[in-house]
N, C-alpha and C positions, 0 to 999 in steps of 0.2 A: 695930961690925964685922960680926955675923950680918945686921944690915940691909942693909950696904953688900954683903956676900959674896951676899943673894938677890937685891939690885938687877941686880947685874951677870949672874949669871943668866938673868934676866929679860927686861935687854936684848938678852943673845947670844940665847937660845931668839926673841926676836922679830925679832933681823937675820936668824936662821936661816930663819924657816920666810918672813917674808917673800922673803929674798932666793932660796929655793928658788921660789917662785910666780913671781917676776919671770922666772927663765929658760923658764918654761913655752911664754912665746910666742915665746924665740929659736928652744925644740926645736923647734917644730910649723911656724915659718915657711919654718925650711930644712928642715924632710922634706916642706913643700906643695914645692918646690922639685926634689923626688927621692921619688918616689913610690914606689920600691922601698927608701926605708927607713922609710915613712911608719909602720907597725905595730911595729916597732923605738921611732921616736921616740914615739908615744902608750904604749908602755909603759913607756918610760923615766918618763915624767912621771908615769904612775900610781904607778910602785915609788917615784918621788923622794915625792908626794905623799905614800904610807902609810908610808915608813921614815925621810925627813927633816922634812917641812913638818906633815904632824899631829903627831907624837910634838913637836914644838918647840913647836906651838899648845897642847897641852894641858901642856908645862911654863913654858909665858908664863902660862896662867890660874893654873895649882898655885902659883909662883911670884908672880904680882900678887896673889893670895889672902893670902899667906902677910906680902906686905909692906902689906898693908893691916891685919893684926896687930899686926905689928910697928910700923908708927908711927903705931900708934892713930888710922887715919885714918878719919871715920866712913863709914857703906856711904852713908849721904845725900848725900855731896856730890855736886855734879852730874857733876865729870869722873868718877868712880869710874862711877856709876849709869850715864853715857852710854856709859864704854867697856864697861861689862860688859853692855849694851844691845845692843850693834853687835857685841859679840863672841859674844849665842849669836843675833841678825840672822844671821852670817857661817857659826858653826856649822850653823843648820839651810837654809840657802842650799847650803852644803858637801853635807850629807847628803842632803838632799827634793831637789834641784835639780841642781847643778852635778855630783856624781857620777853619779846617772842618766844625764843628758844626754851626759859625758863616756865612760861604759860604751857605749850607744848609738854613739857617734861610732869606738868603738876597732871594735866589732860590724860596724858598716859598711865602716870600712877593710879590716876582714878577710873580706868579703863580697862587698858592692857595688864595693870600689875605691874609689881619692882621686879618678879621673872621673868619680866616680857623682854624678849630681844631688843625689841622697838624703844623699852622704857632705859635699856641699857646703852644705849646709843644717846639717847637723848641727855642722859646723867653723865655723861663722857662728855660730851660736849658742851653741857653747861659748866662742868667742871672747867674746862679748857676756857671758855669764856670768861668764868668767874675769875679764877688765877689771871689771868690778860688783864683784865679789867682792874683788878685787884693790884700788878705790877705799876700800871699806869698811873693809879695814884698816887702808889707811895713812890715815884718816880716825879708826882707834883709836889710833893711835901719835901720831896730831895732838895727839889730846886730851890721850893720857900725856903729851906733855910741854908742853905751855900749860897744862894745871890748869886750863880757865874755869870760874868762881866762875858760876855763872847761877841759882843757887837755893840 
């Protein structure tokens, strides 16, 4: 019962924080579209980011931690090692990378403008980052559930 009550957990906290990233590029496509709510939508995705989609990401690792106790499952196997591989991949992508880049791009909109060269560049690349980052998850949720045996 404790197994199955952290399973479920684990998988809400992961619909969660993924399915908070997925609207990231509905916000941003319709405020490219209305450029006077452009700094509105890129805050919006920052506060979703720090109040929904991390706090969820770090209750999917607390949680997949807790169930890899729980059914004695060893830290060797490969899907285990692979997603907790890709998940601090994701983590310091998150940190070193995609929030830098993503601060910069809010910086410019409230600067330079969403017609600025400079702001257009920066929306190109957080995009780029966002979809990577975004791959790489649902490449962790692949694993959680096929379990491949590979070593």
């Amino acid at each position: 019962m404790l197994y199955n009550l952290f399973k479920w957990l684990h998988i809400l906290a992961a619909i969660v924080a993924l399915g908070a990233n997925v609207t990231y590029g509905f916000w941003l496509s319709r405020a490219a579209r209305s450029p006077e709510s452009l700094v509105f939508a890129l805050n919006t995705v920052k506060a979703l980011d720090r109040s929904v989609a991390n706090p969820a990401y770090g209750v999917s690792l607390v949680t997949g931690l807790i169930l890899i106790y729980l059914g004695h499952w060893p830290l060797g196997s490969s899907w285990i090692d692979i997603g907790l591989g890709l998940y601090v991949l994701v983590f310091l992508l998150g940190l070193f990378v995609y929030a830098p880049a993503f601060r910069r791009q809010i910086q410019l909109a409230e600067t330079a403008g969403a017609g600025s060269p400079e702001y257009a560049a920066a929306a190109r690349r957080g995009s780029i980052l966002g979809v990577a980052v975004t791959l790489v998850v649902v490449s962790i949720v692949f694993v959680m559930v096929t379990k491949p045996q590979l070593w």
